[in-house]
Structures are given as structure tokens and as C-alpha cells.
C-alpha positions, 0 to 999 in steps of 0.5 A: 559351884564345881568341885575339884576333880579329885576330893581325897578321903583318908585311904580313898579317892572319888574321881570324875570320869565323863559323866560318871564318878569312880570311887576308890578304896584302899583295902590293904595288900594282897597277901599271895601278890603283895600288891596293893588292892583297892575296892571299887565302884562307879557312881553315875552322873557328875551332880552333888546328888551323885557327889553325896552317893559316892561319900556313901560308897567311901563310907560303905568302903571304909566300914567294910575294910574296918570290919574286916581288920578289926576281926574277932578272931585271930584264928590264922589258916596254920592252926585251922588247917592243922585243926581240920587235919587233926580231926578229918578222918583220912586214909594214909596215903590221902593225909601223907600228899595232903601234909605235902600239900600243906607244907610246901604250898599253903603254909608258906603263901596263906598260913598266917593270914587270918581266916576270917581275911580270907575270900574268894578274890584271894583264893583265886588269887592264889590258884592262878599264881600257882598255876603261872608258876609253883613256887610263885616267882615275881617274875623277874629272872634269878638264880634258882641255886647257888653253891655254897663255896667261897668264891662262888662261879655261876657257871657251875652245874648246880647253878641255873636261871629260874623256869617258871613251872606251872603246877598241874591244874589238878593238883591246884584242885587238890589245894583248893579241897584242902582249903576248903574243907578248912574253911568248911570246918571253921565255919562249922565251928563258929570261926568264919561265918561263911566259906569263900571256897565254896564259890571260889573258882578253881582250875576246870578239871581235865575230862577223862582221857582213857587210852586202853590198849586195843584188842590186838595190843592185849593179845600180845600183851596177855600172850607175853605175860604168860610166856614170862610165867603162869602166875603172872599171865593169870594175873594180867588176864584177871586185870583183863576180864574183870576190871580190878583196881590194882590195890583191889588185885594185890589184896585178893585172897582165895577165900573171896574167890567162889569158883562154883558159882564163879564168883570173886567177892571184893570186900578188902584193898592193899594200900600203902602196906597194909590192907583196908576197905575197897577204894569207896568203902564198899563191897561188890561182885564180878562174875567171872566167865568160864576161861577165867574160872577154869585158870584161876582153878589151875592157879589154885591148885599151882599155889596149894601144890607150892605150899605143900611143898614147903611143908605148909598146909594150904588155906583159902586165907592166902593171897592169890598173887603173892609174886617172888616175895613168899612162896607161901602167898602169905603176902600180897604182890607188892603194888609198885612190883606189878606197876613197874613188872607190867611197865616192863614188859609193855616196853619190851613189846614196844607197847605204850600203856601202863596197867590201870589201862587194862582197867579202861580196857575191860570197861571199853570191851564191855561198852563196845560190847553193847553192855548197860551202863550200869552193868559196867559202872557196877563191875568197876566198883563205880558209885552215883549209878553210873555217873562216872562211868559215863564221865570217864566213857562217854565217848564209848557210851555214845558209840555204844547208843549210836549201835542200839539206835541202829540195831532198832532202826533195822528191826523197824517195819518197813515204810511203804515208799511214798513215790510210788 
């Protein structure tokens, strides 16, 4: 004898569809959406064998939901997150955009949720809203502000419908660094058995677009910068011919600068007010050509002569590039300062760059140049032997092969011409 079309389970449904039968399940809300979700599954044939397999599946179904709320652990991403933070060893800045991170984003959306109730569809779930809109709006249109007077009027300034804005995939991608190495931790610890976020699929990372300026651009711009004044020219050319990060530049002192055997030692790096190790943590030396040697001399002697006017004695302890902040170069040039200097002065030339350009520039010039790969990757201070280096450059990297494949085709002997 036939069976119904729809035989009900408590929270679950088998339903015949053709010649196949579609299992239901109900399995909760979705903590990002709040919307219902359903685990589900498609049984072939319509027989009572098939029947029998599909009560299998609403079992099965039911035994997975069970588990799942009924965890062993109460653990709640609030206190792994907060956890994970206490005992992760993280630069300053790196733990100040993480805590940001934290408490604008993930608290609000997934920090009560139970750790072990996390998974992958969830995760995904949660990225994919955030890159529709940041702070994850139903949908529907709404007053983003109101003021807060008696008589309120919606045509006040402060008053606006909201604009769904999309969080910027890579900072999506910091989120999910942040969740994951949570849930990394918990693992470790026995409070999950397994991460999700490992295979969560997050945001594609934007490919390396670096636009350096072109050569007649950092003529003008290194031509301007020592028009304003030598020190900061010298500057602007170190950045040049070396390729230093900005942080790497401002904590340079004299001391790390060998101009016998042209040499510039970088060991230490000025991040949020304070000095610390280079960006990867480890040392590395550029050689320096003869220009840049006989300007970085004139400097030296510019900052002694300075010091001994103001009655000091000169060590090779001071900075290079102190800016106006001390005369004494017993400070570093502000970051920010040089940022913001160079932002200026590449304006007023109607220039559109900013100073981590003259980086790209440097490494460009060298590949351009013909230079090895990992030459230039161990010049920008990049590690995994060139592996970023060719990420960032590849298109560079390719012109540079297609010069050497043609440079070799010409030293080829000639083939005897076969039509003859």
C-alpha cells in the first residue's frame, strides 16, 4: 500500500519528489542571518526500501542536531577569542586593528555562539554578509540616525537612509585570521575537536597591483625633494636606491651605516613610537652604490656639524633622518611626518603616488634591470626566497624573462637556412 506524500517527523520531513525522495531537518537558526536552517538530503527511488533509508537519514539528522546542542562544552567565542588574544604574542599595532576587529565585528554577530556550534557553513555565512554590507542590515531601508530631540525632523542633516557598505574583502580576510587562529587555539586546547576555519573559504585575496612611479616621475620627484632641503632629498633618494620600508628608514641610525665598505646593516624598525625588530624579524644588508655612499657622507658630516653646534658631541648612536623634531637627531622622523611630507610634495608636482611607491620603484628598476630575483627579494627584506617577490612582481618578473630569452636567442648560433 502507498504512503502519504509527506510522512512527518518531529522537526523533520520526507517528502517524494519524482522518483527520488527529499529528506528534511531542522537544525536550528542561523546565528549571522537568524534564519531557519535545514540539513538536507536526497534519497533515490520511491520504494519502501527507499522509504526505510530515508528514516535512516532523519535519524542520522537528528543524532547530528542532538549532539551538536547538547556540547560538552559551554566555551562561547567571547572567551576563546579573549583567550586566544591573552596568550598570542602580537605586535602592538597588530593587537590594537585586532581588538577593533574583535569588538566591532566579531563580538557582536558570533561571541555568544558556542565554539564547538561553529562551522564552516556559519563562517562563510558570516564573511559573505559582511562583504554585502559591514554592519550586516536586513535588508530593508532605515534610518541609519536620528537626533535626539523632542520633536524630532528627518530632514535633518544628521538624519540619513542607510547605504549598505561592503567591508573591503581584506579586511574580511583579517576577521577570518583572527577566528581561525581562535579556533586554532581551541583545538589545541581540547575545547573543539576539529577547526572549521581551516576550510572555510574566505574573500580571494586582491593580486598585487604596485604602481611605482616612472623614471621621469622620480626624477622630478627626487629633483623637488632636494630643492625643499638636503636632508629630506637625501631621504627621498635613500628610499629610492634601497628599497627600505618606511619604519626600517625612520629607525636608521649611523651606526648601522658602513660607508667604507658601503654597506647599510638593517636590524631595527620604528613602529608605533618605539623601535623594534625589522618587519619579519630578521636582519639584512643592502649594498649601497657610490652616489648614494658619497651623499649619505655629506649628510653625516651636515648632522655632526649641527650637533657640535649646539654644543653636543656626535655619536654614530644618532638617527639618520631626525626631521624638525630634534636637531640633535636623537629622535627618529616621525612615520606619519614622512607619509604625509611626500604625499605633499608629490601633490604639488601633480604626481599621483605615495612613498611605499618608491619601494615598488626600487624593486621594478632592479627587475627591469635584469637583476635575479632573489637578489631583489633579499634587498626588499622579503622571505620564502623570492616567493613574494614574485607574487607582487610577476608582471616584471616576466618582462625581465622575455629580455633574457631574447638576449640568449641572439648569442645562439646561426642556423643554416634551410631553403637553400
Amino acid at each position: 500500500m502507498p504512503r502519504a506524500d509527506v510522512a512527518r517527523r518531529p522537526k523533520g520531513a520526507i517528502r517524494q519528489r519524482g522518483e527520488a525522495l527529499q529528506v528534511r531537518y531542522f537544525a536550528g537558526n542561523d546565528p549571522v542571518t537568524g534564519k531557519k536552517v535545514y540539513l538536507s538530503a536526497t534519497i533515490p527511488g520511491t520504494d519502501d526500501a527507499a522509504w526505510g533509508r530515508a528514516d535512516d537519514k532523519v535519524a542520522e539528522f537528528r543524532t547530528q542536531v542532538n549532539k551538536q546542542r547538547a556540547t560538552e562544552s559551554s566555551i562561547s567565542l567571547n572567551h576563546a577569542v579573549a583567550e586566544w588574544m591573552r596568550v598570542s604574542e602580537l605586535e602592538d599595532s597588530t593587537r590594537k586593528t585586532y581588538e577593533g576587529y574583535i569588538e566591532r565585528t566579531i563580538r557582536p554577530a558570533l561571541g555568544t555562539v558556542a565554539v564547538k556550534k561553529l562551522d564552516a557553513r556559519t563562517l562563510e555565512s558570516f564573511y559573505t554578509e559582511l562583504r554585502r554590507c559591514r554592519t550586516r542590515c536586513s535588508g530593508k531601508p532605515f534610518i541609519e540616525k536620528h537626533t535626539k530631540i523632542t520633536e524630532h525632523d528627518c530632514v535633518a542633516a544628521t538624519c540619513r537612509p542607510h547605504v549598505c557598505n561592503p567591508m573591503a574583502a581584506s579586511t574580511v580576510r583579517q576577521i577570518h585570521s583572527i577566528i581561525s587562529g581562535t579556533m586554532a587555539a581551541a583545538e589545541r586546547w581540547g575545547w573543539v575537536s576539529s577547526n572549521p576555519a581551516r576550510i572555510a573559504r574566505r574573500p580571494r585575496q586582491k593580486p598585487p597591483a604596485p604602481d611605482p612611479p616612472s623614471p621621469a616621475e622620480a626624477a622630478r620627484l627626487v629633483e623637488e625633494a632636494f630643492r625643499m632641503d638636503q636632508d629630506w632629498g637625501t631621504l627621498v633618494w635613500l628610499v629610492m636606491t634601497t628599497g627600505m620600508r618606511r619604519g626600517e628608514l625612520c629607525g636608521l641610525r649611523f651606526s648601522r651605516i658602513n660607508l667604507d665598505t658601503e654597506i647599510i646593516d638593517l636590524r631595527r624598525n620604528w613602529v608605533g613610537g618605539r623601535e623594534k625588530d625589522t618587519k619579519t624579524h630578521q636582519a639584512r644588508r643592502i649594498a649601497l652604490d657610490s652616489e648614494t655612499v658619497v651623499l649619505l657622507r655629506k649628510h653625516r658630516d651636515r648632522v655632526a656639524e649641527r650637533v657640535r653646534v649646539l654644543g653636543q658631541t656626535f655619536t654614530d648612536d644618532r638617527f639618520v633622518f631626525s626631521g624638525t623634531r630634534t636637531l640633535e637627531h636623537t629622535e627618529p622622523y616621525s612615520p606619519n611626518a614622512v607619509t604625509q611630507r611626500y604625499k605633499d610634495m608629490a601633490a604639488r608636482l601633480d604626481i599621483n603616488t605615495h612613498l611605499h611607491a618608491l619601494r615598488h620603484y626600487s624593486a621594478t628598476e632592479l627587475l627591469t634591470a635584469g637583476i635575479d630575483l632573489r637578489t631583489v627579494a633579499g634587498r626588499l627584506g622579503h622571505g620564502g626566497g623570492g616567493a613574494t617577490t614574485l607574487r607582487v612582481y610577476a608582471a616584471w618578473v616576466a618582462a625581465s624573462d622575455r629580455k633574457a630569452a631574447e638576449i640568449l636567442g641572439s648569442r645562439m648560433p646561426k642556423l643554416p637556412d634551410s631553403s637553400v
